[in-house]
CHARMM-style PDB file with segment names, atoms N, HN, CA, C and O in Angstrom:
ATOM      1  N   UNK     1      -7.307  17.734  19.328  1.00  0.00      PROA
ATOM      2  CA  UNK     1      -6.481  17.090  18.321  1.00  0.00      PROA
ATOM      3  C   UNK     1      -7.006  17.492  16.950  1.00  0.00      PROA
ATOM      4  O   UNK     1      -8.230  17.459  16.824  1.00  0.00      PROA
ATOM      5  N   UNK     2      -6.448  17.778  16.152  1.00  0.00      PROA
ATOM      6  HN  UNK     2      -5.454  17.805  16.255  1.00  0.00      PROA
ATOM      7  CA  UNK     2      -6.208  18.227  14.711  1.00  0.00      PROA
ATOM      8  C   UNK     2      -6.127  16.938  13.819  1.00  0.00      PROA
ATOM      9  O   UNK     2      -5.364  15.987  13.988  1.00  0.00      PROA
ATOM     10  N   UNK     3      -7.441  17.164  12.448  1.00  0.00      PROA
ATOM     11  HN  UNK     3      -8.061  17.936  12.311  1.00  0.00      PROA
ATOM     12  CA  UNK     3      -7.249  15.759  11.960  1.00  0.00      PROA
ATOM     13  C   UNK     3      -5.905  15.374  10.964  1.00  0.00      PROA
ATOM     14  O   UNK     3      -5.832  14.372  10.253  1.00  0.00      PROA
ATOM     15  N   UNK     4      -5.040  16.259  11.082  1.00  0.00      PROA
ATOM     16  HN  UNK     4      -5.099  17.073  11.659  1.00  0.00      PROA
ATOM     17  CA  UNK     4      -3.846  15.993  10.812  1.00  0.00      PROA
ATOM     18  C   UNK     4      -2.844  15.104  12.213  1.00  0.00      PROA
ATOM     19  O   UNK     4      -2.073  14.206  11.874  1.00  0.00      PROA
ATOM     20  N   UNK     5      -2.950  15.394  13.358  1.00  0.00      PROA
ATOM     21  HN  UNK     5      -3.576  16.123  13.633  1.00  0.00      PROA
ATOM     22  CA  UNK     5      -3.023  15.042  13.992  1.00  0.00      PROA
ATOM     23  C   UNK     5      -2.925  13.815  14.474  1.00  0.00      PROA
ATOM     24  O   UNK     5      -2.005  13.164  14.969  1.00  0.00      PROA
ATOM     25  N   UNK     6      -4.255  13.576  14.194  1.00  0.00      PROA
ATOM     26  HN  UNK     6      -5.003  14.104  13.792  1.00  0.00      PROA
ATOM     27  CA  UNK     6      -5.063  11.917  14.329  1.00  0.00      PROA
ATOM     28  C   UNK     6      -4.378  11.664  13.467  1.00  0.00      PROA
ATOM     29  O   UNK     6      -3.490  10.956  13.941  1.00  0.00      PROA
ATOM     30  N   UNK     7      -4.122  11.890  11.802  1.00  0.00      PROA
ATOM     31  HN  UNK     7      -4.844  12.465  11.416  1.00  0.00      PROA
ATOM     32  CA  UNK     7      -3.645  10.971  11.444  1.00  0.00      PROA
ATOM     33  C   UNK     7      -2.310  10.498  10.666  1.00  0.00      PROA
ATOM     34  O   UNK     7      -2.045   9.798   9.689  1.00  0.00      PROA
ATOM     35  N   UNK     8      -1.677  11.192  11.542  1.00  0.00      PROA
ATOM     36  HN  UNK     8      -1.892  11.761  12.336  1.00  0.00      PROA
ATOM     37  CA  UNK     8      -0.289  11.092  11.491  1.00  0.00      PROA
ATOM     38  C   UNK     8       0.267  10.777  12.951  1.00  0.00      PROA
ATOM     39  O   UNK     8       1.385  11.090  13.360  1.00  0.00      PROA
ATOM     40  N   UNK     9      -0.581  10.196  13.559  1.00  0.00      PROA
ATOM     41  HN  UNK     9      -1.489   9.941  13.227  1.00  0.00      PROA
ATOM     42  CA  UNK     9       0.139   9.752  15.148  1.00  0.00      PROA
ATOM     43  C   UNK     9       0.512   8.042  15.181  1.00  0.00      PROA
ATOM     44  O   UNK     9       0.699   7.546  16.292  1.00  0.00      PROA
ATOM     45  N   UNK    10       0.602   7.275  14.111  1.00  0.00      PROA
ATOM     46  HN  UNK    10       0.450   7.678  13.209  1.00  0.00      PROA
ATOM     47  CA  UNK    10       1.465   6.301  13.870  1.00  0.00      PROA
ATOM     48  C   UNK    10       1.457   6.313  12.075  1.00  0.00      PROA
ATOM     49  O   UNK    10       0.893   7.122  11.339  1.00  0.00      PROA
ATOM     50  N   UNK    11       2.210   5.236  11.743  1.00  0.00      PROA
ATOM     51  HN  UNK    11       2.668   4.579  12.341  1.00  0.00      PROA
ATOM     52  CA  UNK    11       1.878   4.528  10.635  1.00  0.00      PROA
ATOM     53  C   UNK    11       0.798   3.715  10.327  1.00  0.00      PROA
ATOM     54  O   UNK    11       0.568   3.429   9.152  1.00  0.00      PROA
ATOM     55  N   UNK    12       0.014   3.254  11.357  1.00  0.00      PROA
ATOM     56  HN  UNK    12       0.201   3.487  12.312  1.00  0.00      PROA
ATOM     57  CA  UNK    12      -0.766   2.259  10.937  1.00  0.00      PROA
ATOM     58  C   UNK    12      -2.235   3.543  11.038  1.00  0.00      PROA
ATOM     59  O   UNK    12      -3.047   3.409  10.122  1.00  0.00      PROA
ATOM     60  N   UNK    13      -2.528   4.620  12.005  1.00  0.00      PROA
ATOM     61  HN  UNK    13      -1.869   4.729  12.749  1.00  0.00      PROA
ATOM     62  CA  UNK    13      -3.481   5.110  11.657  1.00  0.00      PROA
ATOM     63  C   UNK    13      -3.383   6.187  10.337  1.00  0.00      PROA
ATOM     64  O   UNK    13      -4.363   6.888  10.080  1.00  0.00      PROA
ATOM     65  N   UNK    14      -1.726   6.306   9.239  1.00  0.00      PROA
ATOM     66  HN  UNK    14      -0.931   5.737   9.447  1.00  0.00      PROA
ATOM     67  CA  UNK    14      -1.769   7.098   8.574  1.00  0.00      PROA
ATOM     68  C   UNK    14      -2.208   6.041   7.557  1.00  0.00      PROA
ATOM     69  O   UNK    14      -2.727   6.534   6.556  1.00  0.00      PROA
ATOM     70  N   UNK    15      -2.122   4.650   7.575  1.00  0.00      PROA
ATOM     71  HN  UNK    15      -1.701   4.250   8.389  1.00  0.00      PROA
ATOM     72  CA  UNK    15      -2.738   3.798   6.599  1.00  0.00      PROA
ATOM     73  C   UNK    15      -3.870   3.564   6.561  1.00  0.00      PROA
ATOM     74  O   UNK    15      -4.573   3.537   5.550  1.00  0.00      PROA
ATOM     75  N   UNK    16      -4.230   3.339   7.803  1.00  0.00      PROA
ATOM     76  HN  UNK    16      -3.660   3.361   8.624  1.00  0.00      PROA
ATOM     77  CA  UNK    16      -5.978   3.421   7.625  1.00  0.00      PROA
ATOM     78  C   UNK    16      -6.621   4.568   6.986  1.00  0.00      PROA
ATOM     79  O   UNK    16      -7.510   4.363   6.160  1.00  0.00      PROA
ATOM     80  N   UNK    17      -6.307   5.598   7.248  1.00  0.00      PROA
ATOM     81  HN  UNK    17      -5.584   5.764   7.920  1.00  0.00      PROA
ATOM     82  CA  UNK    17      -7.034   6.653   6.372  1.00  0.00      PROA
ATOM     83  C   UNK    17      -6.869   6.795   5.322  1.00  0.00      PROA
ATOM     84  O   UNK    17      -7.862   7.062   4.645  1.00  0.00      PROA
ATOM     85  N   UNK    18      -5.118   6.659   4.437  1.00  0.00      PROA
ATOM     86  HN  UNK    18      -4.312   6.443   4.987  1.00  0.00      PROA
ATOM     87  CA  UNK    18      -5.034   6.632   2.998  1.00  0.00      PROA
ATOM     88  C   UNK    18      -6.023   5.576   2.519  1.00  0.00      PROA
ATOM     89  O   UNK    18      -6.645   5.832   1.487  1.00  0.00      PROA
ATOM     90  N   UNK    19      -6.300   4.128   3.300  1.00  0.00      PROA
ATOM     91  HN  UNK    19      -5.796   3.920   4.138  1.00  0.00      PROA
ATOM     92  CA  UNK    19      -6.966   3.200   3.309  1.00  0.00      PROA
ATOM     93  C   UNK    19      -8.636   3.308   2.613  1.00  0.00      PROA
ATOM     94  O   UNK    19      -9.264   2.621   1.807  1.00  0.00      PROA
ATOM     95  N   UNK    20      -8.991   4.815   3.575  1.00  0.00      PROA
ATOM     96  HN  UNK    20      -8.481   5.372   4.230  1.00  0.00      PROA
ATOM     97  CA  UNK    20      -9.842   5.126   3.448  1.00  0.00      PROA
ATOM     98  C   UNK    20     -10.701   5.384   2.241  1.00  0.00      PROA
ATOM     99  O   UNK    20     -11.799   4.995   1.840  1.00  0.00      PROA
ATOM    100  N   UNK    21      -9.330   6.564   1.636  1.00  0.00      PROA
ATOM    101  HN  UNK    21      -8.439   6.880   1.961  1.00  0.00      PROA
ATOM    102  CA  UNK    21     -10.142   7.475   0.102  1.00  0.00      PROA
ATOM    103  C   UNK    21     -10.421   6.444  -0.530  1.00  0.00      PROA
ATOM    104  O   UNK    21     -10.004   5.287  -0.496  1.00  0.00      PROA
ATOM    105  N   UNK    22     -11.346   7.104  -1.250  1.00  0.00      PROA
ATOM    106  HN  UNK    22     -11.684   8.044  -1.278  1.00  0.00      PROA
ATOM    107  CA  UNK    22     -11.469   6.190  -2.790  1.00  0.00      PROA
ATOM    108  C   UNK    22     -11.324   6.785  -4.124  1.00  0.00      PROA
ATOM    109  O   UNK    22     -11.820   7.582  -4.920  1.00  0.00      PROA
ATOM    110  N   UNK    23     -10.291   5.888  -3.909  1.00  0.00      PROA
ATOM    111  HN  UNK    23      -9.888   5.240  -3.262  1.00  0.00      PROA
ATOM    112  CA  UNK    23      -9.075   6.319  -5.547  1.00  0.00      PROA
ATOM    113  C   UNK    23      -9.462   4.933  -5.663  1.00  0.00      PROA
ATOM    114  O   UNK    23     -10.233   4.284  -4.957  1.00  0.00      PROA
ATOM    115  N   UNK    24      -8.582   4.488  -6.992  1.00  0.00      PROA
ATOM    116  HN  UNK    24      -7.955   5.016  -7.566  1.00  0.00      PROA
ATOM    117  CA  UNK    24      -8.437   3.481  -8.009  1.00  0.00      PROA
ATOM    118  C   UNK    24      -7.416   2.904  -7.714  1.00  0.00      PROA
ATOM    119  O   UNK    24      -7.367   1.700  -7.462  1.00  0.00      PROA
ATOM    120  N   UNK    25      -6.298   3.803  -7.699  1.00  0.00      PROA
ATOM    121  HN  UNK    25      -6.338   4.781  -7.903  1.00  0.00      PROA
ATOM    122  CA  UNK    25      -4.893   3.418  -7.564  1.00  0.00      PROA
ATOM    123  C   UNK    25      -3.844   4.544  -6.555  1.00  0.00      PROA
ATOM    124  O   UNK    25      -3.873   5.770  -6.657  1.00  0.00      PROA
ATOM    125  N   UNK    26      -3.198   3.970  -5.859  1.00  0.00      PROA
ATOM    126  HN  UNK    26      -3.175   2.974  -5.777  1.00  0.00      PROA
ATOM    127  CA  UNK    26      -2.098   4.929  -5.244  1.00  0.00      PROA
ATOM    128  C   UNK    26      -0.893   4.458  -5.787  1.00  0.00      PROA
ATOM    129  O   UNK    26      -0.778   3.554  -6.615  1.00  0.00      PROA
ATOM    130  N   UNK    27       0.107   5.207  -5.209  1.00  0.00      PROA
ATOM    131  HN  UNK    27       0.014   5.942  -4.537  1.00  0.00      PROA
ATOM    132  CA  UNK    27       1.328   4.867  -4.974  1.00  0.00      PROA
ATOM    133  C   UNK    27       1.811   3.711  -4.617  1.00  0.00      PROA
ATOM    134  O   UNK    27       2.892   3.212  -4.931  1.00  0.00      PROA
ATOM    135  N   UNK    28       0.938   3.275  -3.917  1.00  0.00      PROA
ATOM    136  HN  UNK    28       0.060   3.681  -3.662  1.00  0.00      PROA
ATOM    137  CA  UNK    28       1.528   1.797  -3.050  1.00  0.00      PROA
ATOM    138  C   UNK    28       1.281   0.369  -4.217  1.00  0.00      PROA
ATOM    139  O   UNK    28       1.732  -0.773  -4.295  1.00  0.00      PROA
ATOM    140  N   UNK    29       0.318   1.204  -4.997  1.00  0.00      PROA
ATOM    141  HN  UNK    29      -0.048   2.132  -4.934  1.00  0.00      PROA
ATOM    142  CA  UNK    29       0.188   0.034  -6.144  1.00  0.00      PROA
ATOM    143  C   UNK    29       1.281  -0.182  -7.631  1.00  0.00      PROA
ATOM    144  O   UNK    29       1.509  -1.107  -8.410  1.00  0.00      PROA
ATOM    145  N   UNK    30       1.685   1.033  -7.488  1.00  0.00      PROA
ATOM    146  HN  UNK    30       1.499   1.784  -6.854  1.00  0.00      PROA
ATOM    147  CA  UNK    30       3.130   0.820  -8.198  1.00  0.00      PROA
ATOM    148  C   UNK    30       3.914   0.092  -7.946  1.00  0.00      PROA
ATOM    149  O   UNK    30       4.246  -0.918  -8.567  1.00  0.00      PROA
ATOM    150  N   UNK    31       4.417   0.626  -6.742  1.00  0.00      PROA
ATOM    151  HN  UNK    31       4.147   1.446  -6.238  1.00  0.00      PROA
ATOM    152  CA  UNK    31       5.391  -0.289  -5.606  1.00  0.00      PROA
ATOM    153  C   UNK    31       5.132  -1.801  -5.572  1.00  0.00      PROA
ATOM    154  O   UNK    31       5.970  -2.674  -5.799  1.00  0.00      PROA
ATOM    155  N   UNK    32       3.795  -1.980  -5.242  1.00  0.00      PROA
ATOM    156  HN  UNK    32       3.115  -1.271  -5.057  1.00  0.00      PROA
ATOM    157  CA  UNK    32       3.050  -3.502  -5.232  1.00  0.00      PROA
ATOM    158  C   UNK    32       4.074  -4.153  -6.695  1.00  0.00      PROA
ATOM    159  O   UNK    32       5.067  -4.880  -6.685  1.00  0.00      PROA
ATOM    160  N   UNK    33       3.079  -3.321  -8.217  1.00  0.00      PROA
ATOM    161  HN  UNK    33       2.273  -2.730  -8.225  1.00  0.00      PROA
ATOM    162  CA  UNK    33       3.906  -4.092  -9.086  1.00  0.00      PROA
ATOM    163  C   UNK    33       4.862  -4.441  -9.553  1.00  0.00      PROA
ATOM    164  O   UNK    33       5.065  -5.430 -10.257  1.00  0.00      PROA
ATOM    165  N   UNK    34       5.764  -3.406  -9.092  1.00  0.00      PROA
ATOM    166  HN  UNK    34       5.599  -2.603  -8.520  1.00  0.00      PROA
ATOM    167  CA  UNK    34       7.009  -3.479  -9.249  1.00  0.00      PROA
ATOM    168  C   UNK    34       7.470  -4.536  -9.226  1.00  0.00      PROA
ATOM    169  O   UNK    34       7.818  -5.279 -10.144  1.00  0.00      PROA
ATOM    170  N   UNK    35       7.508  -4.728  -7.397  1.00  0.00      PROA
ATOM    171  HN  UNK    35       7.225  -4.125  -6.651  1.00  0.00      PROA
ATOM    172  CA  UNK    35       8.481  -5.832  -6.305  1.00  0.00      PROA
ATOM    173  C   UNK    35       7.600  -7.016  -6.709  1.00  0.00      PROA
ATOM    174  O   UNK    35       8.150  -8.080  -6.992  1.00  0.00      PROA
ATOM    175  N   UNK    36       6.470  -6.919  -6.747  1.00  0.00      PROA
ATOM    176  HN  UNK    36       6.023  -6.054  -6.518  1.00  0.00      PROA
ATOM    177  CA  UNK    36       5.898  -8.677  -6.367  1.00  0.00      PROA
ATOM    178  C   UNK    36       5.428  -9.309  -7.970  1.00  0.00      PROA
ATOM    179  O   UNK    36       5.714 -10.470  -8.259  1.00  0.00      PROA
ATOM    180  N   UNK    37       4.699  -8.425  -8.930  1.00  0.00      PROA
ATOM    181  HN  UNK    37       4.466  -7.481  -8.695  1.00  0.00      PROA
ATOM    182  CA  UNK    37       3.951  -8.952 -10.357  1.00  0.00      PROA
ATOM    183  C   UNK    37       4.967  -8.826 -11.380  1.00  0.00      PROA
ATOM    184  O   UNK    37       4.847  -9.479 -12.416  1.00  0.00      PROA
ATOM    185  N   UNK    38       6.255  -7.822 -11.145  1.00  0.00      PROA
ATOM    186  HN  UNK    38       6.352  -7.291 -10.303  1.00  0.00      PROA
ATOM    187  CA  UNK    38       7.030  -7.795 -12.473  1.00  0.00      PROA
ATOM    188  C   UNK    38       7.863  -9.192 -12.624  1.00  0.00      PROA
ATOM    189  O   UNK    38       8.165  -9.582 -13.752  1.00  0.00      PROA
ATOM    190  N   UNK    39       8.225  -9.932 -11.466  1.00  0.00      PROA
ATOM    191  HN  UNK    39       7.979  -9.615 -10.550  1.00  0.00      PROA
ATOM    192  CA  UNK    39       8.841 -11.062 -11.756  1.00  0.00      PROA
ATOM    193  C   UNK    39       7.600 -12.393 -11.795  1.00  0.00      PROA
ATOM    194  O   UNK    39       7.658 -13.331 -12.590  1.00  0.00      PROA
ATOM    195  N   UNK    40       6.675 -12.237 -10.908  1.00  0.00      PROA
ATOM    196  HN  UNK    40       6.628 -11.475 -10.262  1.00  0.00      PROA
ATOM    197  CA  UNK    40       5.598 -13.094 -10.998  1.00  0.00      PROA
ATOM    198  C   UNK    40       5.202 -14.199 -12.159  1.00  0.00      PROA
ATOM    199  O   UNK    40       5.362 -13.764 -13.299  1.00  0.00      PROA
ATOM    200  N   UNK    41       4.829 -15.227 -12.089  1.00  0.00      PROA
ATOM    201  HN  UNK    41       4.699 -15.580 -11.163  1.00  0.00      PROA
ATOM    202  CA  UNK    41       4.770 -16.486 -13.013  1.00  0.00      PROA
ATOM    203  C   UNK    41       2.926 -16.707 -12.804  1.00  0.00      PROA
ATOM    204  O   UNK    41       2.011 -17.014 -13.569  1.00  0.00      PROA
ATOM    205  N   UNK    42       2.992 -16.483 -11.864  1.00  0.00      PROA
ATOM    206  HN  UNK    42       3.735 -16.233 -11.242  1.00  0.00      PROA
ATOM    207  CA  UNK    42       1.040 -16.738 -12.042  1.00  0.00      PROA
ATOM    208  C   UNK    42       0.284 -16.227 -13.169  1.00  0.00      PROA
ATOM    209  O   UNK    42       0.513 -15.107 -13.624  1.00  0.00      PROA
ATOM    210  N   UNK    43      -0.764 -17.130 -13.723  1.00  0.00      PROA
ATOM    211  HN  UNK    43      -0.951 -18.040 -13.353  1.00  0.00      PROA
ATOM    212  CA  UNK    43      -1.441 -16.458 -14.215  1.00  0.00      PROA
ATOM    213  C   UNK    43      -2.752 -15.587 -13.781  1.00  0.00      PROA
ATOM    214  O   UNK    43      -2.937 -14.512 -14.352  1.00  0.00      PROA
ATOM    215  N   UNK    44      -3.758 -16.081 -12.678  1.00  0.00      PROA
ATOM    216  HN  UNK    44      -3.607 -16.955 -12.214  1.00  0.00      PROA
ATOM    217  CA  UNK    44      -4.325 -16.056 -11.793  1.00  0.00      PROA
ATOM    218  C   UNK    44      -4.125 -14.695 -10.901  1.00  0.00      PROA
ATOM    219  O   UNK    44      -3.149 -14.653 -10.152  1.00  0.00      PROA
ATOM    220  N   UNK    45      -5.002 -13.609 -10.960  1.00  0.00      PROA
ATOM    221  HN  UNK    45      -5.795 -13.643 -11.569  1.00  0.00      PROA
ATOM    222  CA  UNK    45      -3.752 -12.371 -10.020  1.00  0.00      PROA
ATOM    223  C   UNK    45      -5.433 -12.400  -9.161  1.00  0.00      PROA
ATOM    224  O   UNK    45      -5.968 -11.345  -8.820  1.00  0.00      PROA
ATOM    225  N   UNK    46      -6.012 -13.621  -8.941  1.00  0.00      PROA
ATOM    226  HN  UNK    46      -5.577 -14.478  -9.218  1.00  0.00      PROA
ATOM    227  CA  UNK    46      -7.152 -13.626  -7.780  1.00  0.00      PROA
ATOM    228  C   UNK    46      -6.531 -14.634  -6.494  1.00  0.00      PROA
ATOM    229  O   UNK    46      -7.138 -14.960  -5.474  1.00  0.00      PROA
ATOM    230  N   UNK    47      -5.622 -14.876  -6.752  1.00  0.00      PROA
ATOM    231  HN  UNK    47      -5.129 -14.611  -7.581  1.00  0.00      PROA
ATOM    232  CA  UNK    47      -4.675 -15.779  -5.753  1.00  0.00      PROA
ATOM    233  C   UNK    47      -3.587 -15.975  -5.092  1.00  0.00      PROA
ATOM    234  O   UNK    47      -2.921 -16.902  -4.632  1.00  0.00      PROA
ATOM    235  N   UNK    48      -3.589 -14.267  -5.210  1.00  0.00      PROA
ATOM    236  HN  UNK    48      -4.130 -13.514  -5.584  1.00  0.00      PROA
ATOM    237  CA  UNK    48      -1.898 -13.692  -5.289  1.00  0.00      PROA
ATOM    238  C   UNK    48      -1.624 -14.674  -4.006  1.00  0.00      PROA
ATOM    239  O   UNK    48      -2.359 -15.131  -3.131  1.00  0.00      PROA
ATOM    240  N   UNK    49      -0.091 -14.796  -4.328  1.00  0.00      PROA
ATOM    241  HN  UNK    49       0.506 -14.425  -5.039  1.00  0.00      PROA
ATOM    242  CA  UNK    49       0.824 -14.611  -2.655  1.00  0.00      PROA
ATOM    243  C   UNK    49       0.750 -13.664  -2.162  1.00  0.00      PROA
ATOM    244  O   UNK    49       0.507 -13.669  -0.955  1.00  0.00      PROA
ATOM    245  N   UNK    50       0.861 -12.870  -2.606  1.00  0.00      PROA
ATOM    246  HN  UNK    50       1.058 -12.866  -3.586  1.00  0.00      PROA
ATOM    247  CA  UNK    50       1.027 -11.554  -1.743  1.00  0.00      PROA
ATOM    248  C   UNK    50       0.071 -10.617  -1.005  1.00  0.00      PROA
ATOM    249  O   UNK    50       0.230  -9.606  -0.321  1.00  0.00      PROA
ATOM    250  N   UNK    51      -0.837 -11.237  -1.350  1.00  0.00      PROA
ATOM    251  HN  UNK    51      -0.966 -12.058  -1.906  1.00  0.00      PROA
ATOM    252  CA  UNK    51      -2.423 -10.730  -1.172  1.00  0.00      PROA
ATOM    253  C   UNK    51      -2.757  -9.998  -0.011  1.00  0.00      PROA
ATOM    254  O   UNK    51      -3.863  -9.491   0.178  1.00  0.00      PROA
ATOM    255  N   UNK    52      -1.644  -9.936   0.891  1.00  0.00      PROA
ATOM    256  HN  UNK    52      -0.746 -10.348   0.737  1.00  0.00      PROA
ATOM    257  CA  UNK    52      -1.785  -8.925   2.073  1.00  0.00      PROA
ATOM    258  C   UNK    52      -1.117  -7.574   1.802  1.00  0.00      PROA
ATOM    259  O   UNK    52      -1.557  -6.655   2.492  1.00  0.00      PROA
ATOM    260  N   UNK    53      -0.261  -7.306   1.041  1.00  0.00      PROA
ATOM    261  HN  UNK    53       0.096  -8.053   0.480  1.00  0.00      PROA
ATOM    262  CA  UNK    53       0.602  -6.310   0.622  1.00  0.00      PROA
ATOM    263  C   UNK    53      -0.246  -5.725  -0.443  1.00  0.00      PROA
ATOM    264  O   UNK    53      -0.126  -4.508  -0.586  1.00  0.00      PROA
ATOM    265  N   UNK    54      -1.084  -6.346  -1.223  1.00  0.00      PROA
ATOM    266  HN  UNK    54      -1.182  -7.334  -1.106  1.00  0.00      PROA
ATOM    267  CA  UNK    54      -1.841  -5.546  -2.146  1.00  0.00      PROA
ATOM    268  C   UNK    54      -2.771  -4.230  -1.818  1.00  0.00      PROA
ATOM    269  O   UNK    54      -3.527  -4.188  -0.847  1.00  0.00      PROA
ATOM    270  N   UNK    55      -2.638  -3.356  -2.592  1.00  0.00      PROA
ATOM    271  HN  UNK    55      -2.024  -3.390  -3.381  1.00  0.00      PROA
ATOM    272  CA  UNK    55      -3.509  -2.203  -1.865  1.00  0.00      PROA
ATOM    273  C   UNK    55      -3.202  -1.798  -0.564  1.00  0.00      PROA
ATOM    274  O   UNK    55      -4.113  -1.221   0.029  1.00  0.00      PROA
ATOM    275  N   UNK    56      -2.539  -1.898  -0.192  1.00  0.00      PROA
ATOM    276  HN  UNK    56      -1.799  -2.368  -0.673  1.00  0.00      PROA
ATOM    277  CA  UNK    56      -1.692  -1.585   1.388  1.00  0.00      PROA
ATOM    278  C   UNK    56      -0.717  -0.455   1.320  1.00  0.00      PROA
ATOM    279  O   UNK    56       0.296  -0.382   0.626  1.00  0.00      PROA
ATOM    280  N   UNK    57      -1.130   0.277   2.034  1.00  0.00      PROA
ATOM    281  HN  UNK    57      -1.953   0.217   2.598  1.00  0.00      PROA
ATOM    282  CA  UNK    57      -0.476   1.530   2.432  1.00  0.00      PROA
ATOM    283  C   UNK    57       0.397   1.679   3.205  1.00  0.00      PROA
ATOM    284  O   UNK    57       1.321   2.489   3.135  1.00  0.00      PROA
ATOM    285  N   UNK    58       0.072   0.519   4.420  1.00  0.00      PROA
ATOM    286  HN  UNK    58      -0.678  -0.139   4.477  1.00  0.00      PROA
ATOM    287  CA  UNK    58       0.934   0.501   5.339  1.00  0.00      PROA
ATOM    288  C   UNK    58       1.834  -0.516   5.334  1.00  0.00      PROA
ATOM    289  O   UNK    58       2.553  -0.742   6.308  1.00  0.00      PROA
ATOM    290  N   UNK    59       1.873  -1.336   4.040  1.00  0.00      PROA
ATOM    291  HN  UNK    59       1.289  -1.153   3.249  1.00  0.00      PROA
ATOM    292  CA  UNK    59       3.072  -1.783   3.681  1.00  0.00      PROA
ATOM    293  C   UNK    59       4.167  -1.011   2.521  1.00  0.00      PROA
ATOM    294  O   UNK    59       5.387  -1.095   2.382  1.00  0.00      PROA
ATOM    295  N   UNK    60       3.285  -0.367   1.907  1.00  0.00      PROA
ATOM    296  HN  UNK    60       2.293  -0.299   2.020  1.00  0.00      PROA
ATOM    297  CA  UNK    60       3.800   0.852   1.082  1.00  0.00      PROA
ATOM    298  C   UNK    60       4.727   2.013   1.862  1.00  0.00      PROA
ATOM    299  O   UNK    60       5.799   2.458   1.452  1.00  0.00      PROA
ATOM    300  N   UNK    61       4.029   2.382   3.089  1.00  0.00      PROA
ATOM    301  HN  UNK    61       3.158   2.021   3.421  1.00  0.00      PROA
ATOM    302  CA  UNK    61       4.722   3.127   3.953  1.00  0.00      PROA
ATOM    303  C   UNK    61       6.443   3.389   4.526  1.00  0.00      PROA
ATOM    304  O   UNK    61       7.211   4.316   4.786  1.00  0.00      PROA
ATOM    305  N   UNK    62       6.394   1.659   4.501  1.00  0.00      PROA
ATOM    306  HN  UNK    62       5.770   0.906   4.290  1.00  0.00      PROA
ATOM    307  CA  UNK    62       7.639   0.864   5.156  1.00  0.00      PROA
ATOM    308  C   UNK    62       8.632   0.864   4.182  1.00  0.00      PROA
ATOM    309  O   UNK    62       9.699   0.383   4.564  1.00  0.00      PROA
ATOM    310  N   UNK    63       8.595   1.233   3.127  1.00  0.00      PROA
ATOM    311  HN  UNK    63       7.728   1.624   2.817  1.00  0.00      PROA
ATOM    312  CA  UNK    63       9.658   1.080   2.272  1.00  0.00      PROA
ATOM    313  C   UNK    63      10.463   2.273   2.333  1.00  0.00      PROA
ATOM    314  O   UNK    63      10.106   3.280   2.945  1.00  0.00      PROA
ATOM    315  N   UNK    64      11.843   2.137   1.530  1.00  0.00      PROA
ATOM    316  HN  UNK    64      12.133   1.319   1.033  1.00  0.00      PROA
ATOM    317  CA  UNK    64      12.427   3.016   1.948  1.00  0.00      PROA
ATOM    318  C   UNK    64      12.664   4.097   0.963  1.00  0.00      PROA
ATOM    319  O   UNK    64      12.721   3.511  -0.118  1.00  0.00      PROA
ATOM    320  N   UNK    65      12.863   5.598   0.730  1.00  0.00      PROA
ATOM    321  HN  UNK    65      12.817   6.073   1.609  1.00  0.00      PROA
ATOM    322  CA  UNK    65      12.101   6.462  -0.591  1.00  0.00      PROA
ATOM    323  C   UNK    65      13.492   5.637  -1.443  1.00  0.00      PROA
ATOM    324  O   UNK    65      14.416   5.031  -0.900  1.00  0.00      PROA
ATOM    325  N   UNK    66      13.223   5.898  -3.199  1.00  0.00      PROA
ATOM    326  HN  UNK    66      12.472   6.390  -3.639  1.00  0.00      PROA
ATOM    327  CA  UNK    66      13.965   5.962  -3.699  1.00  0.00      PROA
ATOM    328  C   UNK    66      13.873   6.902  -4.706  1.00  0.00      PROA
ATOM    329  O   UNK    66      12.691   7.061  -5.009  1.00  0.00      PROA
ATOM    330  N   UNK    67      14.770   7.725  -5.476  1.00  0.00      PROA
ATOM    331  HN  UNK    67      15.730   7.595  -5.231  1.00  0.00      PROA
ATOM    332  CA  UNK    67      15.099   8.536  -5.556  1.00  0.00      PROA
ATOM    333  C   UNK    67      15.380   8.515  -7.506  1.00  0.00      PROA
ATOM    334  OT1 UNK    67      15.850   9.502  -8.072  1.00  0.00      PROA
TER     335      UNK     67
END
């Protein structure tokens, strides 16, 4: 197996590895602000609701492209 391979044989192991690097910011954190902080009322962003979708790739994944 080819580590392209490995990690493109679902979505959830192509998230774990984007998961992996260490960057600052991806793509998925755009997306994050977009949908969930541009309408957001909290002041607090250590308590998100959303706090599972943050930094998540493999919720980033699931969306659909736009164009």
């Amino acid at each position: 197996m080819t580590n392209y391979e490995n990690v493109t044989q679902s979505p959830k192991a192509l998230s774990d590895f984007l998961s992996s690097l260490p960057i600052i910011e991806g793509p998925w954190n755009k997306s994050f602000q977009k949908t969930f902080c541009s309408a957001c009322k909290k002041e607090d962003c250590e308590k998100c609701p959303n706090e599972e979708q943050r930094n998540s790739p493999e919720w980033w994944l699931q969306l659909e492209v736009t164009k």
